[in-house]
C-alpha positions as CSV (number, residue, x, y, z in Angstrom):
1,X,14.7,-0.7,17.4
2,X,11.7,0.4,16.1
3,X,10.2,4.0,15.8
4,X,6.8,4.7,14.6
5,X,5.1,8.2,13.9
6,X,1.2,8.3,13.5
7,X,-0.2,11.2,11.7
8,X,-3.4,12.2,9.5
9,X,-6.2,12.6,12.6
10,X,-8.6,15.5,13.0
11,X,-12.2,16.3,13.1
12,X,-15.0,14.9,10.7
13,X,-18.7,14.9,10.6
14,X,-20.3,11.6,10.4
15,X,-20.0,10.1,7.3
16,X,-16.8,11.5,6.5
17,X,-13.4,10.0,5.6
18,X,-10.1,10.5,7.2
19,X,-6.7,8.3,5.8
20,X,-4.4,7.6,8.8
21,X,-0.6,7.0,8.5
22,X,2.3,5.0,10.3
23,X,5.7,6.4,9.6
24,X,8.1,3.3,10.8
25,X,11.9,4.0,11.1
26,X,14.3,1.2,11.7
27,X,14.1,-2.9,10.2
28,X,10.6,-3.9,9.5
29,X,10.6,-7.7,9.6
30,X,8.6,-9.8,7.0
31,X,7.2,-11.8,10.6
32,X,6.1,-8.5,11.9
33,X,2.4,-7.5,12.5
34,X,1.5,-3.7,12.5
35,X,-1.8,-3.1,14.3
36,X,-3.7,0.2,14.5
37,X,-5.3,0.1,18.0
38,X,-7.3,3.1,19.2
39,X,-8.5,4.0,22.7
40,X,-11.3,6.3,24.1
41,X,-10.8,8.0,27.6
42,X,-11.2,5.8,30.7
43,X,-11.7,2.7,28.3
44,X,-8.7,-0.2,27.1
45,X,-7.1,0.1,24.2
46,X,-8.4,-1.9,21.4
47,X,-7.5,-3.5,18.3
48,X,-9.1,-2.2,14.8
49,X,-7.1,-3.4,12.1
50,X,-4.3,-5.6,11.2
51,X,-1.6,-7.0,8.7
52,X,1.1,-9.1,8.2
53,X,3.9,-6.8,7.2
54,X,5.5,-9.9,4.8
55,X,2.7,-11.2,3.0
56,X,-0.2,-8.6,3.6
57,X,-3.1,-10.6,5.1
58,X,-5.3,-8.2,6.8
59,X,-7.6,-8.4,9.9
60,X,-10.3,-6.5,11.4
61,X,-12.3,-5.9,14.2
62,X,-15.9,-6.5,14.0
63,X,-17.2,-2.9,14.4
64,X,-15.1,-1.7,11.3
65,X,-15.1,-4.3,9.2
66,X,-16.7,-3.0,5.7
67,X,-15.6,0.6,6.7
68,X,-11.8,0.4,7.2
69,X,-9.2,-0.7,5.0
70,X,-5.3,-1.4,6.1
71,X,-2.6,-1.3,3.7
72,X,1.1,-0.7,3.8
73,X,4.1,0.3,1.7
74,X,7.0,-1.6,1.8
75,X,9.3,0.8,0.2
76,X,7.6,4.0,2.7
77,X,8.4,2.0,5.4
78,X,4.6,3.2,6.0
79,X,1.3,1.2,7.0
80,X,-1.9,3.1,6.3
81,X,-5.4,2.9,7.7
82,X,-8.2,4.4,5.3
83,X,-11.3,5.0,7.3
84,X,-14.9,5.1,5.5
85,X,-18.6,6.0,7.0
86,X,-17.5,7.1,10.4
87,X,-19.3,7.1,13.4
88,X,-19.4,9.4,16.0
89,X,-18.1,6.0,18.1
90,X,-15.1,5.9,16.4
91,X,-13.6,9.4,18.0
92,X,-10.9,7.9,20.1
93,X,-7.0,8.1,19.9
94,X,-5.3,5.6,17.1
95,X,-1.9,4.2,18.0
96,X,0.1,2.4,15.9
97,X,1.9,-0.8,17.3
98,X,4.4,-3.4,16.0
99,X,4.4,-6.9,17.2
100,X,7.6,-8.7,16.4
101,X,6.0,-12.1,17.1
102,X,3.6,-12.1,14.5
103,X,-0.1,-11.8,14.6
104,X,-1.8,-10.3,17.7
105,X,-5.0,-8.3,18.7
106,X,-4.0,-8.3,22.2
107,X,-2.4,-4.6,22.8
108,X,0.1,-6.0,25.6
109,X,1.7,-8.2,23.3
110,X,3.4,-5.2,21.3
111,X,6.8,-4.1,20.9
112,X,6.4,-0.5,20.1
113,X,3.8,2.0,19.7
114,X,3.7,5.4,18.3
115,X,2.5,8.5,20.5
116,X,-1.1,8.3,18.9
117,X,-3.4,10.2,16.9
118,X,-6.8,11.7,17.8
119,X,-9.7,11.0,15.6
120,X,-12.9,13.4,16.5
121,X,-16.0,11.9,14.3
122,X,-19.5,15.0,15.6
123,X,-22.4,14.0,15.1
């Protein structure tokens, strides 16, 4: 069992920065893949960022690519999301999920999600 705890959202202007954070409690796999996903109202949930909890490769979504940077910390049990240059398109909700089959953009695929964070980018 896996238990994940987003944190670091709030309210930016455009342009502005905002670090998000992934608290995971319980065995982190090397074959697992953390994704941050976000999700505006009335819209599906869609993938941003990616990385293979073992070796690190990262993947992005097209609209971020440049902007956002995923890391983690093996010994924090902690995957990060740094994001650059927001839009006022990015305000959404950021969830963090695990996928215990490896690498996946496709939201219904994960094991376990935290309860969200909410990003608010004004213009």
């Amino acid at each position: 069992q896996v238990h994940l705890v987003e944190s670091g959202g709030g309210l930016v202007p455009a342009g502005g920065s905002l670090r998000l954070s992934c608290a995971a409690s319980g065995r982190i796999f090397s074959s697992t893949f953390m994704g941050w996903f976000r999700q505006a109202p009335g819209k599906e949930r869609e993938f941003v960022a990616g990385i293979r909890w073992g070796v690190g490769n990262t993947f992005y979504a097209d609209s971020v690519k440049g902007r956002f940077t995923i890391s983690r910390s093996s010994a924090e049990n902690t995957v990060y999301l740094q994001m650059n240059s927001l839009k006022p398109e990015d305000t959404s909700v950021y969830y963090c999920g695990a996928d215990r089959g490896g690498y996946s953009t496709v939201h219904s695929t994960y094991d376990y999600w935290g309860q969200g964070t909410q990003v608010t980018v004004s213009s």
